[in-house]
mmCIF file of the N, C-alpha and C atoms, coordinates in Angstrom:
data_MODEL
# 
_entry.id   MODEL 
# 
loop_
_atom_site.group_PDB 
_atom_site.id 
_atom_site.type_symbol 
_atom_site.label_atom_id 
_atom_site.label_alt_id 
_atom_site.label_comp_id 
_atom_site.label_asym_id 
_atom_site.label_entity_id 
_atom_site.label_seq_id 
_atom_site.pdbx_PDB_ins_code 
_atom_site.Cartn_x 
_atom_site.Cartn_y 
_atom_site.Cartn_z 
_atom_site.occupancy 
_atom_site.B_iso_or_equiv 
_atom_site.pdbx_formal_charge 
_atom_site.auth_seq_id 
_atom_site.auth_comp_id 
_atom_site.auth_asym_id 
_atom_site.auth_atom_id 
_atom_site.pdbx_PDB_model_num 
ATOM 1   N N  . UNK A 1 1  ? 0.843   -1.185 0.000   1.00 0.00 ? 1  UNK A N  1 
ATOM 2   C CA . UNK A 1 1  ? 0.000   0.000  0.000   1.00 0.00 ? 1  UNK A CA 1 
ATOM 3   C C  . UNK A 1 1  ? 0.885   1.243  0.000   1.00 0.00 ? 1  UNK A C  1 
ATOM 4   N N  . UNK A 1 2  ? 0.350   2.136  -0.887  1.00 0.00 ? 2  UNK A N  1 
ATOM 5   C CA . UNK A 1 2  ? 1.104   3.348  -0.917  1.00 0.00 ? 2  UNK A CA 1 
ATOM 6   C C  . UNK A 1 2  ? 0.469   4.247  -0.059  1.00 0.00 ? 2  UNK A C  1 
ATOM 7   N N  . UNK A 1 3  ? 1.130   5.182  0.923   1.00 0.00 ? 3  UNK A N  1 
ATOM 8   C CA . UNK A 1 3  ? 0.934   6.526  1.742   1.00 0.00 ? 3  UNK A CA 1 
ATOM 9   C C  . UNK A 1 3  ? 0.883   7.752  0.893   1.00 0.00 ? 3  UNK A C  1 
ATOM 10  N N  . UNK A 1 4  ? -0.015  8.487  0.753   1.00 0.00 ? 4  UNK A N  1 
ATOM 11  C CA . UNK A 1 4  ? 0.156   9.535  -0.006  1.00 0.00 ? 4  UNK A CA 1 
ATOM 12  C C  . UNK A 1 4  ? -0.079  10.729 0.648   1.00 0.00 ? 4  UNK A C  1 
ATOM 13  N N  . UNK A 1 5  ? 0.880   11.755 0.059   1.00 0.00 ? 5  UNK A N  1 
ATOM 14  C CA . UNK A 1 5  ? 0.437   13.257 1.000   1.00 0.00 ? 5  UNK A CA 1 
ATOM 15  C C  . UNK A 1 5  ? -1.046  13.723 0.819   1.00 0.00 ? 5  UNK A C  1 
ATOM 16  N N  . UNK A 1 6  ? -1.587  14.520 1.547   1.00 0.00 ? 6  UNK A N  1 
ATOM 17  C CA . UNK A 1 6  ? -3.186  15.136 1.309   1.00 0.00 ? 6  UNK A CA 1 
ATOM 18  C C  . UNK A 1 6  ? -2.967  16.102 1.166   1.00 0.00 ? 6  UNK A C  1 
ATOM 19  N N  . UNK A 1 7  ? -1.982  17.131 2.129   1.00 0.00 ? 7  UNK A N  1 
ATOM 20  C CA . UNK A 1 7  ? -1.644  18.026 1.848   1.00 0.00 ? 7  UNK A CA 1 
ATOM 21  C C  . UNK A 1 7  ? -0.280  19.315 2.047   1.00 0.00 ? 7  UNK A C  1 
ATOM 22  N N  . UNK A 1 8  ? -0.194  19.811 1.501   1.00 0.00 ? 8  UNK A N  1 
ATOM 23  C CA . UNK A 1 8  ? 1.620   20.539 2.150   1.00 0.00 ? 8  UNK A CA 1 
ATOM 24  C C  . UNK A 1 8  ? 0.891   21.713 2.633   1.00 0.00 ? 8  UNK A C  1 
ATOM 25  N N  . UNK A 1 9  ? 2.225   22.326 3.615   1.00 0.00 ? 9  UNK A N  1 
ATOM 26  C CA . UNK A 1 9  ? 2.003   23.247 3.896   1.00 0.00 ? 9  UNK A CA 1 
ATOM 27  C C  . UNK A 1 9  ? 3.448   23.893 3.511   1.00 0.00 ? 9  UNK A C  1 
ATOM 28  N N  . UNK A 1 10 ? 2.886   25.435 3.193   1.00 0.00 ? 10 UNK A N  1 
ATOM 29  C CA . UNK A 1 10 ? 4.287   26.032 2.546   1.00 0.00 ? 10 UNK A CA 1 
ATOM 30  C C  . UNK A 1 10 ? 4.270   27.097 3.385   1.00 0.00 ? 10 UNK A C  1 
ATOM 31  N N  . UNK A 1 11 ? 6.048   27.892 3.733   1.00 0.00 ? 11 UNK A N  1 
ATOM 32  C CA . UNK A 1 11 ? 5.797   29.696 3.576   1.00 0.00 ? 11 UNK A CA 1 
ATOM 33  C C  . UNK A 1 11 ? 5.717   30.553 2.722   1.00 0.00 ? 11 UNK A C  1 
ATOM 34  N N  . UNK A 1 12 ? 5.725   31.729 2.734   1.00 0.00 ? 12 UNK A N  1 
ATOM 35  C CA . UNK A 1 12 ? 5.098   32.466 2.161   1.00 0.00 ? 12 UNK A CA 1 
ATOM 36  C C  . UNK A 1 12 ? 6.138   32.896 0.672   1.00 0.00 ? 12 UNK A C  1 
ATOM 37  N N  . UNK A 1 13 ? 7.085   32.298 0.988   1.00 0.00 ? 13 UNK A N  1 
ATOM 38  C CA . UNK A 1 13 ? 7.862   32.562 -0.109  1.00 0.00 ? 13 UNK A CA 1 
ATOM 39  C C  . UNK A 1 13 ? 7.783   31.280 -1.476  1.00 0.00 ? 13 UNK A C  1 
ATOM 40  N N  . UNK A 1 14 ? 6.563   30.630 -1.330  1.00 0.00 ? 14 UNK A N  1 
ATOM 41  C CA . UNK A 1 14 ? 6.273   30.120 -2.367  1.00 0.00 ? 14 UNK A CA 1 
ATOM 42  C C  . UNK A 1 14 ? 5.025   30.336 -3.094  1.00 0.00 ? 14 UNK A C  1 
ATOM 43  N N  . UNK A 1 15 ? 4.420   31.798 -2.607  1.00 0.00 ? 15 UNK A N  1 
ATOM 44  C CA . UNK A 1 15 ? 3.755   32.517 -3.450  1.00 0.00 ? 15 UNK A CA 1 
ATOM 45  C C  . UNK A 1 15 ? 3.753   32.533 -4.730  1.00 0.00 ? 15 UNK A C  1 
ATOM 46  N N  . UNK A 1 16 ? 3.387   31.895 -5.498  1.00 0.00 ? 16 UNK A N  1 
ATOM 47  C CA . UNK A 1 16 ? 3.471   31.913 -6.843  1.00 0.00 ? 16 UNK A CA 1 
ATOM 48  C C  . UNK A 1 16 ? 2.391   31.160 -7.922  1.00 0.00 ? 16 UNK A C  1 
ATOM 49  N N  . UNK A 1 17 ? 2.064   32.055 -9.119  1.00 0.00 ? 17 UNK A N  1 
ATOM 50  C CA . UNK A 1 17 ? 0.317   31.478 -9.866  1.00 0.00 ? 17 UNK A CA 1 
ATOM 51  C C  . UNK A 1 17 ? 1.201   29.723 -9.970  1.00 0.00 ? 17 UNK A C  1 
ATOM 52  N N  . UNK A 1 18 ? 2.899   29.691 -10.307 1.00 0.00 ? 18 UNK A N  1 
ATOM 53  C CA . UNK A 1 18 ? 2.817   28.116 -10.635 1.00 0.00 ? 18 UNK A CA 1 
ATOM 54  C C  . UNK A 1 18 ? 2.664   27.322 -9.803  1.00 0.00 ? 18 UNK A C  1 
ATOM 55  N N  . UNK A 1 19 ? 3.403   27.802 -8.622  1.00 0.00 ? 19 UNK A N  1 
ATOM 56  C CA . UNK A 1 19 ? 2.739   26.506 -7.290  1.00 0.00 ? 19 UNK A CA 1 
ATOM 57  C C  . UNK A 1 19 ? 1.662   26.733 -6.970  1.00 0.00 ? 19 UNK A C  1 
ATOM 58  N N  . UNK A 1 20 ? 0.684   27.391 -7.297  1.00 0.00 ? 20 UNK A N  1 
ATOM 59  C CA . UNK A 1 20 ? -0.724  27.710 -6.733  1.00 0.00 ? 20 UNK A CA 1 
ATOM 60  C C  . UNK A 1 20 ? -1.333  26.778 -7.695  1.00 0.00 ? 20 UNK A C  1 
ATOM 61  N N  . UNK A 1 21 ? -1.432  26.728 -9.159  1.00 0.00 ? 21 UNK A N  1 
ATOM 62  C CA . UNK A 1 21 ? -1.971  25.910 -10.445 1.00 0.00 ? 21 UNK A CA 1 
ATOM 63  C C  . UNK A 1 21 ? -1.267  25.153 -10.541 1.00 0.00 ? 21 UNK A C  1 
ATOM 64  N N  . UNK A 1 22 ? 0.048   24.041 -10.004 1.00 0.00 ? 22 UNK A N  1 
ATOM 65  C CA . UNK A 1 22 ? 0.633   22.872 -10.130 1.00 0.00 ? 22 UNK A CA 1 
ATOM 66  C C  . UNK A 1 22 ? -0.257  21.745 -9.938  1.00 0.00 ? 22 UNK A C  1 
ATOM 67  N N  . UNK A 1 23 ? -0.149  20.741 -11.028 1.00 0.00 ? 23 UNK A N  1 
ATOM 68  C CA . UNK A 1 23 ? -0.299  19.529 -10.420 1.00 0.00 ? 23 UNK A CA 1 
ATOM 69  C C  . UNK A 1 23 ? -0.268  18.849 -8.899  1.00 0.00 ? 23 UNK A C  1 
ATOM 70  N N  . UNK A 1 24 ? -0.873  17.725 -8.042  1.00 0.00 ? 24 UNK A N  1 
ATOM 71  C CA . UNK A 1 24 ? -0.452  17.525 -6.980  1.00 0.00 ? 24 UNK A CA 1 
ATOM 72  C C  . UNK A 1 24 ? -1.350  17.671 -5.940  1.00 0.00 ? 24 UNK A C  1 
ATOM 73  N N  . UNK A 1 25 ? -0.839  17.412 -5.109  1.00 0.00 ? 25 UNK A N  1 
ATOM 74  C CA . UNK A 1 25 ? -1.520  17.761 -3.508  1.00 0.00 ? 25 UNK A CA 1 
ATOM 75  C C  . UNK A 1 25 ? -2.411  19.110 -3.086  1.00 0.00 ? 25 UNK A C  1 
ATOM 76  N N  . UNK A 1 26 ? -3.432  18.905 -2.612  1.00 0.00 ? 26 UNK A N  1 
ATOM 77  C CA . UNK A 1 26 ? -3.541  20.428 -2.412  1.00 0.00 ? 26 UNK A CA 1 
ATOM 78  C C  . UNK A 1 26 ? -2.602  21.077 -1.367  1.00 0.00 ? 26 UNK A C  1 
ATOM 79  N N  . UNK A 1 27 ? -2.458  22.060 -1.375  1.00 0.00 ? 27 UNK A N  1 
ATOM 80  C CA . UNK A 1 27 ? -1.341  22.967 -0.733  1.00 0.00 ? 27 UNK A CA 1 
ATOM 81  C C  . UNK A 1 27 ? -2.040  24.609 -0.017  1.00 0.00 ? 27 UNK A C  1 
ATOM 82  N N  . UNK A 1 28 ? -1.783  24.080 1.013   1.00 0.00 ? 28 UNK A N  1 
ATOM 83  C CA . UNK A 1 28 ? -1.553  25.863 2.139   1.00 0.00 ? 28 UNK A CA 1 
ATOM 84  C C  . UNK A 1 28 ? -0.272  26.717 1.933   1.00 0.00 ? 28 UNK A C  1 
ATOM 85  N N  . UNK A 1 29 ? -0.889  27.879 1.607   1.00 0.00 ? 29 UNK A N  1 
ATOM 86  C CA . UNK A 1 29 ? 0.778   28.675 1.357   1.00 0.00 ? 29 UNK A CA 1 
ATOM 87  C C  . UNK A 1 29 ? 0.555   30.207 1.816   1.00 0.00 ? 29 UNK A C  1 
ATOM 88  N N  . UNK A 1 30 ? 1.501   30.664 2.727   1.00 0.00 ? 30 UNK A N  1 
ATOM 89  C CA . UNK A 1 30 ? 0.661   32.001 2.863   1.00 0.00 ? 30 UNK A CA 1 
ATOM 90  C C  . UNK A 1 30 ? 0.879   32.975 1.990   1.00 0.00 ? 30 UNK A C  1 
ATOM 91  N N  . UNK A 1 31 ? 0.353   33.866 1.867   1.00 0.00 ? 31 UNK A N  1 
ATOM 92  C CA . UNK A 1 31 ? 0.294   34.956 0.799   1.00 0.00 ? 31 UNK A CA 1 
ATOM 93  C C  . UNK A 1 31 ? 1.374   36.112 0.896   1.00 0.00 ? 31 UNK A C  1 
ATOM 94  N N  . UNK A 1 32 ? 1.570   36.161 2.128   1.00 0.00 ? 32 UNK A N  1 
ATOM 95  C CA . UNK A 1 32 ? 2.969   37.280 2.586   1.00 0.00 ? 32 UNK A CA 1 
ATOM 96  C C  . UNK A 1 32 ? 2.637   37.474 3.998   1.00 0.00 ? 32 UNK A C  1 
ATOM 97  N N  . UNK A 1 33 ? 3.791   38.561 4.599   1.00 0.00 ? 33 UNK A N  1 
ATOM 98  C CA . UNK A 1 33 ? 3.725   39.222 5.372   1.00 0.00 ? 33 UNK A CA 1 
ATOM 99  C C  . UNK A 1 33 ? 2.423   39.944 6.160   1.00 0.00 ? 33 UNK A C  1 
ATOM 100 N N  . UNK A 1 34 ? 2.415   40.146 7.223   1.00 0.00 ? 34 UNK A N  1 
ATOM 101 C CA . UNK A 1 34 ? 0.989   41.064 7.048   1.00 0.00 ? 34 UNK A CA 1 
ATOM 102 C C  . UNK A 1 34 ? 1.460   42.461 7.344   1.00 0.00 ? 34 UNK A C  1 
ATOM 103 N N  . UNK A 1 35 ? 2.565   43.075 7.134   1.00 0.00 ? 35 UNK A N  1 
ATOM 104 C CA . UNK A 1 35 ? 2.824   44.483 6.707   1.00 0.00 ? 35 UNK A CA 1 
ATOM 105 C C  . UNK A 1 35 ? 2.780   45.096 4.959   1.00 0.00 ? 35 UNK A C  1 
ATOM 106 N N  . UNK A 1 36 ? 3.120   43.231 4.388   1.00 0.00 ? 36 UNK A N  1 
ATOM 107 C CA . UNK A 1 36 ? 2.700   43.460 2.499   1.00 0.00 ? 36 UNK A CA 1 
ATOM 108 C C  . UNK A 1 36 ? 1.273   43.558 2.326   1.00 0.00 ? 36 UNK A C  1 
ATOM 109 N N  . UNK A 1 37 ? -0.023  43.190 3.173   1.00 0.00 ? 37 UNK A N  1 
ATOM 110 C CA . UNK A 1 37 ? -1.351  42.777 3.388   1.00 0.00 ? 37 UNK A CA 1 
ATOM 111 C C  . UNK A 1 37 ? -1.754  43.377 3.138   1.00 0.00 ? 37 UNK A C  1 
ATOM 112 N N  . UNK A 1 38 ? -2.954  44.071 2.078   1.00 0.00 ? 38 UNK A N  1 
ATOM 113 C CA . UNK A 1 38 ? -3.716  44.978 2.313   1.00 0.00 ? 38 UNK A CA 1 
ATOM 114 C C  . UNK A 1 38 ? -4.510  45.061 3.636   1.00 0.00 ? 38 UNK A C  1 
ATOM 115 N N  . UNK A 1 39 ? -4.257  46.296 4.375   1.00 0.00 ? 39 UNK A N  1 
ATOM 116 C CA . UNK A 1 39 ? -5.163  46.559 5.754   1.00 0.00 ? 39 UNK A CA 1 
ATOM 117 C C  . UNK A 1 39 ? -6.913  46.836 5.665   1.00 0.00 ? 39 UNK A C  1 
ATOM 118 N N  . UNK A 1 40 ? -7.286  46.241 6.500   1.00 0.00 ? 40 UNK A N  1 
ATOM 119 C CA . UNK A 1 40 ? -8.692  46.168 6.552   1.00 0.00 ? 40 UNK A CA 1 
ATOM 120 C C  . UNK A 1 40 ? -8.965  47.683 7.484   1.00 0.00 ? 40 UNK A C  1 
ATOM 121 N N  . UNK A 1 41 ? -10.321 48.856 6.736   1.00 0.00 ? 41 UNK A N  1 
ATOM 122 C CA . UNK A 1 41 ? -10.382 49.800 7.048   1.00 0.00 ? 41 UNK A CA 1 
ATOM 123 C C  . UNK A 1 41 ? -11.092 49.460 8.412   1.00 0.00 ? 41 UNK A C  1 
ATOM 124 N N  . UNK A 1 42 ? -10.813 49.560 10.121  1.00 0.00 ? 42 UNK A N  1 
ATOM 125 C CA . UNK A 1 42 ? -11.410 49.300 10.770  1.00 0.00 ? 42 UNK A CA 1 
ATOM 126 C C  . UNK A 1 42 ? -12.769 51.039 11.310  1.00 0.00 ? 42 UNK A C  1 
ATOM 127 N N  . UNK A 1 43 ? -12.624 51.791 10.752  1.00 0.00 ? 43 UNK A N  1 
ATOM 128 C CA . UNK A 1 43 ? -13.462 52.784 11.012  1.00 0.00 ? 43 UNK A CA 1 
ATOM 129 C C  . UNK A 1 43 ? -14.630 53.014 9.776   1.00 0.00 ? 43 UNK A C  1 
ATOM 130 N N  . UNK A 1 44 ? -14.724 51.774 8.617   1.00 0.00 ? 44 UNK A N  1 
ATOM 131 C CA . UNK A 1 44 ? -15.637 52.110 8.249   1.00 0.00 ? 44 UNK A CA 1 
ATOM 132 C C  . UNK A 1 44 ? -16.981 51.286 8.517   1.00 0.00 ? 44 UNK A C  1 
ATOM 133 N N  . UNK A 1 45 ? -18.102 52.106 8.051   1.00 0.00 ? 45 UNK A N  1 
ATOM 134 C CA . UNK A 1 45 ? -19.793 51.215 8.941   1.00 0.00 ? 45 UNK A CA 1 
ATOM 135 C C  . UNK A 1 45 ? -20.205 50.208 8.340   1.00 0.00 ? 45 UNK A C  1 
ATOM 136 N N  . UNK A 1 46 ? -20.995 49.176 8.853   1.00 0.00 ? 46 UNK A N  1 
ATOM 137 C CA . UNK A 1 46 ? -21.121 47.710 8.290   1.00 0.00 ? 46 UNK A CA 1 
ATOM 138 C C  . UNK A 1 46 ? -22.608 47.937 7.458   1.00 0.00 ? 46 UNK A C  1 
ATOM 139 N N  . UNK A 1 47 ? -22.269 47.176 6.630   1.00 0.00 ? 47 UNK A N  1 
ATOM 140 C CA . UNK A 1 47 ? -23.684 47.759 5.331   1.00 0.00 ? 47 UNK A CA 1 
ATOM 141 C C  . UNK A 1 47 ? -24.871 47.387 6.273   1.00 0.00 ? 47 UNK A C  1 
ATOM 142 N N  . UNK A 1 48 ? -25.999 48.278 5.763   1.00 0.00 ? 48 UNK A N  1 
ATOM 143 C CA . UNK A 1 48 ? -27.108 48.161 6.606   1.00 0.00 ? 48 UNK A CA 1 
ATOM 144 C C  . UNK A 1 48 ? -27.995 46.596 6.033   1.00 0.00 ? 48 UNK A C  1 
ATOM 145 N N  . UNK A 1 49 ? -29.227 46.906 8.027   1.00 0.00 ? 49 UNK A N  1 
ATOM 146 C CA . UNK A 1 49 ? -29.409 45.441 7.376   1.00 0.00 ? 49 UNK A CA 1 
ATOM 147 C C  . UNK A 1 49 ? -30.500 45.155 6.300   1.00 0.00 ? 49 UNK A C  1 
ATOM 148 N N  . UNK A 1 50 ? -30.999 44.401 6.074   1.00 0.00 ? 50 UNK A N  1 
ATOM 149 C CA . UNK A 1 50 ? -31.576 44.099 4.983   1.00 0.00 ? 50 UNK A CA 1 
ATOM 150 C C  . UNK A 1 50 ? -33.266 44.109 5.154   1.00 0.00 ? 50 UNK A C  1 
ATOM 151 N N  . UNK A 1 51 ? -34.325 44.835 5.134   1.00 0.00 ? 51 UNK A N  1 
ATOM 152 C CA . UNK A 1 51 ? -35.197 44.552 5.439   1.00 0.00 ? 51 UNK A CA 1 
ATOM 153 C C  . UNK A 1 51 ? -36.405 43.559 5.099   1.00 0.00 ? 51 UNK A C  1 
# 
């Protein structure tokens, strides 16, 4: 019987469309830094609700 991976986990320095669209395992990879991150605006209002 063969063992097979399910899934990798990568850092962030394998950001890339080819290891993202490779053949293979699915894969966790982080996207960057969170100073490269776009910041989430925390002072703006949450859409209203829906009536």
């Amino acid at each position: 019987m063969t063992d097979w991976i399910g899934t990798f986990l990568f850092a962030n320095g394998y950001w890339r469309q080819e290891n993202l669209n490779a053949p293979g395992p699915d894969r966790l990879i982080a996207p960057g830094k969170a100073r490269d991150l776009p910041q989430v605006d925390h002072t703006a209002k949450p859409p209203p609700l829906a009536a």
